[in-house]
C-alpha positions in Angstrom: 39.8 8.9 21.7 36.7 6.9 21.0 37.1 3.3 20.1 34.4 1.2 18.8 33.9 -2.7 18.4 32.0 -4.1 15.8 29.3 -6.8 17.5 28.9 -9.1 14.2 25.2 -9.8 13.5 25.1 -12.1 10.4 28.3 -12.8 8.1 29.3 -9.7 6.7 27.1 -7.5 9.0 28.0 -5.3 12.2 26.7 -3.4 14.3 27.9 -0.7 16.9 26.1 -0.4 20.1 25.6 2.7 21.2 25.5 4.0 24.8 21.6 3.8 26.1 21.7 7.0 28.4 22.1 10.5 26.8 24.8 12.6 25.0 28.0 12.7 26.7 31.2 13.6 26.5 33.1 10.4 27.4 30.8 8.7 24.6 31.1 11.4 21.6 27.4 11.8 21.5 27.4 8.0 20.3 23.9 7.4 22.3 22.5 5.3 19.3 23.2 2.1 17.3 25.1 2.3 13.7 26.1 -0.2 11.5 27.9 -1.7 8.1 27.4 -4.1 5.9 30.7 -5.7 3.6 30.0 -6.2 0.0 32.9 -7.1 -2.5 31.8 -4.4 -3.7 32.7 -1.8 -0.9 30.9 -1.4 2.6 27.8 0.3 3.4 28.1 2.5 6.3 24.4 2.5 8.3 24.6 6.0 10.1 27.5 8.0 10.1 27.6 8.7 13.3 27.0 11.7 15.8 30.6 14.2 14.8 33.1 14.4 12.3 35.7 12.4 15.0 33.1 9.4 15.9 33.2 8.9 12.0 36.6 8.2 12.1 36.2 6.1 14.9 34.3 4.4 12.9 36.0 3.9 9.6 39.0 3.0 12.2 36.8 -0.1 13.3 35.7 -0.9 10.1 39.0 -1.1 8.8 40.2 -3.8 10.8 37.2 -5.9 9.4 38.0 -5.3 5.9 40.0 -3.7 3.7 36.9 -2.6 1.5 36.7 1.1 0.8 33.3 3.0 2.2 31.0 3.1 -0.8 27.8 4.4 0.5 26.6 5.6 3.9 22.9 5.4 4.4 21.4 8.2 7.1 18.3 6.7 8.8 17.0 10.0 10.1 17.2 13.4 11.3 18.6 12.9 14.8 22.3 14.0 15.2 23.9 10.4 15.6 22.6 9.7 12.5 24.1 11.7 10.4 26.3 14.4 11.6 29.5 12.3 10.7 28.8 12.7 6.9 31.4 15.2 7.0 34.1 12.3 7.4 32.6 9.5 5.4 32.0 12.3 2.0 36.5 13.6 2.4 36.7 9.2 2.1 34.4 9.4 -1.5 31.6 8.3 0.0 28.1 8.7 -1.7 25.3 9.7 1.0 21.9 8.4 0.9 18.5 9.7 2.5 15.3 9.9 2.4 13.7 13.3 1.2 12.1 14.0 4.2 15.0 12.7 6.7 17.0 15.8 4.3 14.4 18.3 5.1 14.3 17.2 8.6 17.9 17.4 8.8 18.2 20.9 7.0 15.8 22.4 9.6 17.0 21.4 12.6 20.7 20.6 12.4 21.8 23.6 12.8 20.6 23.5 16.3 21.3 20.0 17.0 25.3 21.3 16.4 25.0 24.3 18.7 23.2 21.7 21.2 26.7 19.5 21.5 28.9 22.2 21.3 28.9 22.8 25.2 28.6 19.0 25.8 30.9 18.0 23.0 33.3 20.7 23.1 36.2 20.2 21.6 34.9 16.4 20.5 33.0 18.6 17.5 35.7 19.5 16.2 35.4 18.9 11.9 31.9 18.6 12.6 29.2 20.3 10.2 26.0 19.6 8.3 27.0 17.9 5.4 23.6 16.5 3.3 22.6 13.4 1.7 23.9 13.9 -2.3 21.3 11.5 -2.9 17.9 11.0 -1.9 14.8 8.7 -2.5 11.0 9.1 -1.8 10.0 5.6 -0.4 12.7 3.0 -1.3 16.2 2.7 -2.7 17.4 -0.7 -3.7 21.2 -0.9 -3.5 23.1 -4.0 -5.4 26.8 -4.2 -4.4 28.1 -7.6 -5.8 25.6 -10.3 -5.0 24.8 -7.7 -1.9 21.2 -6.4 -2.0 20.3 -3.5 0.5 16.9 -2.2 0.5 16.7 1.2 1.9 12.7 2.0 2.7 11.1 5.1 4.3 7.4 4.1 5.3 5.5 6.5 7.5 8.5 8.3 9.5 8.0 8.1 13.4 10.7 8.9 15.8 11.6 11.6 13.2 9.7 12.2 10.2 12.4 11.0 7.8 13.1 7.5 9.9 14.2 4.9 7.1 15.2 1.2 7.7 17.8 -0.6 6.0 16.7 -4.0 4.9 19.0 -6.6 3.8 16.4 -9.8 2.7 19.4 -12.4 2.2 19.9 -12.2 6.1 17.0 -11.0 7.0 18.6 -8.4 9.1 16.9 -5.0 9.7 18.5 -1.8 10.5 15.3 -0.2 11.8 16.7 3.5 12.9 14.9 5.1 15.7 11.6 3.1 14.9 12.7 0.3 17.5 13.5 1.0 20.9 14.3 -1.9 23.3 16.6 -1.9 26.8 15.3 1.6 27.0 12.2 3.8 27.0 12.0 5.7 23.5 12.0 9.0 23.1 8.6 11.2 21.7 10.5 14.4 21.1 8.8 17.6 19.4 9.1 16.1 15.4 7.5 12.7 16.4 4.3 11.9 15.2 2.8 8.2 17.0 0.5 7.5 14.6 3.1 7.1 11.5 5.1 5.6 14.0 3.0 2.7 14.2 2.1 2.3 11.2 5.6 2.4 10.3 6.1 -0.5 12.6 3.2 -2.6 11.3 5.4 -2.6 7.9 8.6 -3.2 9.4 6.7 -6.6 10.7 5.5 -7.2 7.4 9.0 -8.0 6.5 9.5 -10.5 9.0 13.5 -10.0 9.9 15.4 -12.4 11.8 17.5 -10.1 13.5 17.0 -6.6 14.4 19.7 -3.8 15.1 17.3 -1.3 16.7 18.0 2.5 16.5 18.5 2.1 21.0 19.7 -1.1 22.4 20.6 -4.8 21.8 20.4 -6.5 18.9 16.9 -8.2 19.6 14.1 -10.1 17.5 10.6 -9.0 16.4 8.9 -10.1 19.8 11.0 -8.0 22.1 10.5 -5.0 19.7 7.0 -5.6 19.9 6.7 -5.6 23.5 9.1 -2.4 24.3 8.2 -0.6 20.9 4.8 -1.2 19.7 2.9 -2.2 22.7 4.6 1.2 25.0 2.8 3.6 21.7 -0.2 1.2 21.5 0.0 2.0 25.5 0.3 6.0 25.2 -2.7 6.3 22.4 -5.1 4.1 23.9 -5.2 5.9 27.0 -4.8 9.1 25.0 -7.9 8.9 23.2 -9.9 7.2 25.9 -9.1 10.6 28.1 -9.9 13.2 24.8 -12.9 11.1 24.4 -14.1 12.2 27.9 -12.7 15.4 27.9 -10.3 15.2 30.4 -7.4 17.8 30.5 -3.8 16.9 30.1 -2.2 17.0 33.4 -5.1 15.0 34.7 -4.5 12.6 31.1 -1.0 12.3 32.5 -1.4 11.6 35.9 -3.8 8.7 34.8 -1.3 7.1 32.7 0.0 3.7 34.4 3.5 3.3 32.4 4.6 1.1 35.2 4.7 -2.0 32.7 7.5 -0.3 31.3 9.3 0.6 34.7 11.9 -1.5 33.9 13.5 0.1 31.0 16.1 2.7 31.3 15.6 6.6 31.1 12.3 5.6 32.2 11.7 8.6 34.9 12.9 11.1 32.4 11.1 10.4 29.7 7.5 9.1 30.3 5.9 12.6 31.7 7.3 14.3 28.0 6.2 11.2 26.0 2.6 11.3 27.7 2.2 14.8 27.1 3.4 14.9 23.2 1.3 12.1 22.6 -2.5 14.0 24.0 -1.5 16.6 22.1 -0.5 15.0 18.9 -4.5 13.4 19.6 -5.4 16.5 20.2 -4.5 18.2 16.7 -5.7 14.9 14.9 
């Protein structure tokens, strides 16, 4: 079975660490970062995980960092990992919390990111099914839990289009979902707009954190996020445009493309040629 340790990041905050390659098997589909925060009030679960089982994996770590029941899980977005273990944490009592569009995100596509697993997964799924937020919030959500303040704020969407971050000012820790990538190369997939991205990221720096927990990777500050987040988009749409400004097609566009800066980042070769090409015609359409 799936155990997980908690990596502390501030008093009273953890974080899981995913695995940084793909869905697998041996790790449960657990490919992303999650996270809790302990109030006296209860504990706030960031990302329930990627099946019904990893939740309890989960709740099993938690557990042996506090006796504090599970209160409120927060889903940062559409992808799998981030919510697909809401099963588990709603049979605990647990009230679910989302942005609107992370719940119409997740209503279109999870069926299809179940059947996905299911031959990688197999009998790992077990439990597993869509179960939605039972409450959900436009642009921010401020939670109090004792003298525990979480801000819960969807900006502009990126990775997915529901990507929210969980913000806790009296740490300055920030939970920033699949709008931070670092140790790897992020992922444009099909629902991934680069422009909201960004600007996404320009208010995530607004709130100057401390310490990040990305959605991929190590716990990391603001510069490294800059450099393997922001500058790898800045990267793809400035050469983007430059090529739809002179007309040039999009295998040609993507053959131009130097990514070597970013050579050094894992699940490099499989990604760039997919993220170049979303990203001309995302321009494209704009």
């Amino acid at each position: 079975a799936l155990t997980l340790a908690p990596l502390k990041v501030a008093p009273d905050v953890y974080a899981f660490i995913g695995d940084m390659g793909g869905r697998t098997y041996e790790n449960e589909g657990m490919n992303a970062n999650t996270g809790f925060v302990v109030t006296t009030a209860g504990v706030v679960v960031v990302d329930s995980g990627s099946t019904y089982l990893a939740a309890k994996a989960m709740h099993a770590a938690i557990q042996r960092v506090t006796r504090q029941p599970v209160k409120y899980v927060v889903n940062t977005g559409g992808q799998d990992h981030r919510w697909l273990g809401n099963g588990y944490f709603a049979q605990q009592g647990a009230q679910i919390i989302a942005s609107r569009a992370a719940m119409a995100d997740m209503q279109e596509r999870g069926a299809a990111q179940l059947e996905a697993m299911r031959p990688v997964l197999r009998k790992k799924l077990q439990g597993t099914r869509p179960v939605f937020a039972t409450r959900s919030f436009d642009q921010k959500e401020i939670l109090k839990l004792g003298a525990t303040e979480l801000h819960i704020v969807h900006f502009h969407g990126g990775h997915t289009p529901g990507d929210s971050v969980v913000w806790l000012p009296q740490s300055g820790v920030l939970f920033s979902g699949d709008l931070i990538y670092v140790d790897r190369l992020l992922g444009v997939i099909p629902v991934s707009n680069s422009k909201n991205w960004l600007a996404s990221f320009e208010e995530m720096e607004k709130l100057n954190p401390k310490v990040i927990v990305p959605g991929h990777g190590n716990v990391c500050d603001l510069a490294k996020a800059r450099a393997q987040t922001r500058d790898y988009l800045l990267l793809l749409r400035g050469h983007m445009r430059q090529a739809l400004e002179r007309g040039t097609d999009l295998q040609s566009a993507i053959d131009t493309l130097d990514q070597g800066a970013f050579r050094h980042l894992l699940n490099y070769d499989a990604l760039k040629g997919g993220n170049a090409s979303r990203v001309y015609l995302e321009m494209e359409a704009e």
